[in-house]
C-alpha positions, 0 to 999 in steps of 0.5 A: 654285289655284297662282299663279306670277309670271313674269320679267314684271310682271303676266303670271300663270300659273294651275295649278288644282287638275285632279280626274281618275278612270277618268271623265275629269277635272274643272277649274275654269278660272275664278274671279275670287276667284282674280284678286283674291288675285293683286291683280289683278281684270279684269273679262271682256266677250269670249271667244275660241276658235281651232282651229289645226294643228300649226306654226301660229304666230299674233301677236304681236298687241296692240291700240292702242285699249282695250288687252286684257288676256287669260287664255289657255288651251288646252282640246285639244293643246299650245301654246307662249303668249309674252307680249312687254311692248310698253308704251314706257317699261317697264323691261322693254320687249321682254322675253318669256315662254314658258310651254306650256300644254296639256290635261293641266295646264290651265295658264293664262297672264294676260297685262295689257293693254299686252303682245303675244300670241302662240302656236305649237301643238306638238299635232297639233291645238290648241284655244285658249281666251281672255277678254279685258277689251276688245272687238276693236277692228280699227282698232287692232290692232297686231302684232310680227313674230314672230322679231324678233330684237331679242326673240329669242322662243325658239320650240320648233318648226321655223322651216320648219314654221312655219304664217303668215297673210298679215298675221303674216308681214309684221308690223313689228319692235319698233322699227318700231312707232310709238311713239304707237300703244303703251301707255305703262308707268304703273309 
């Protein structure tokens, strides 16, 4: 297993070693010896799986209450994951990072509690894996407009290709967001 820091604090990328033959392949995609040699050591208590078309974008969604820490993955097709740091008070406060993750390199992304989540599939179709380190909690979930441009997320897809829901497309910007609902940075 590879650990790779990003330009963000704590938003890990995971490449595992992938074993593949004429069979198939074998990956191991999760082990928590992998998160204590990186310093960090979640613990897991819900799973998520979505199945998306190619041009649908979902987030950036965060959560206010019990914030979620989340280790991504995309188990079929291609995906572009971003991360945005949206704790206020963060040197890094709106700084963003992309990392595509697919079903070929098994590439994960961890992203820590306080930074909103979102993703675009590039695939024709894309299955998207994640465990979180808090329950979904509805009354406080929380989002960022997709293209604000105060971020200037990069996406690498068509903006008229795009695939919305009702909810995302109409999400605040970061500077519309309450500053009372956002993590505060503990350094």
């Amino acid at each position: 297993m590879r650990i790779i820091q990003t330009c963000l604090p704590g938003v890990l990328v995971f490449e595992p070693k992938v074993f593949g033959d004429t069979r198939g392949f074998f990956v191991e995609t999760y082990r928590a010896s992998w998160f204590e040699g990186s310093g960090v050591a979640p613990t897991f208590v819900q799973d998520n799986q979505s199945r998306s078309r190619r041009g649908v974008l979902r987030g950036l969604h965060y959560q206010t209450v019990n914030p979620q820490g989340k280790l991504v993955r995309c188990s079929r097709g291609r995906v572009f994951d971003v991360a945005v740091d949206v704790r206020r008070e963060s040197p890094h406060f709106g700084q963003w990072v992309g990392v595509e993750l697919d079903d070929v390199t098994h590439r994960q992304l961890w992203i820590p509690p306080g930074y909103a989540h979102g993703f675009c599939v590039l695939s024709e179709e894309a299955d998207f894996v994640y465990k979180c380190t808090s329950y979904y909690h509805p009354s406080s979930d929380g989002g960022v407009l997709w293209n604000d441009p105060a971020i200037g997320i990069d996406w690498p897809i068509d903006p008229a290709e795009l695939l919305l829901s009702d909810k995302d497309r109409v999400l605040p910007r970061l500077a519309e967001q309450p500053l009372e609902r956002l993590t505060v940075y503990e350094g």
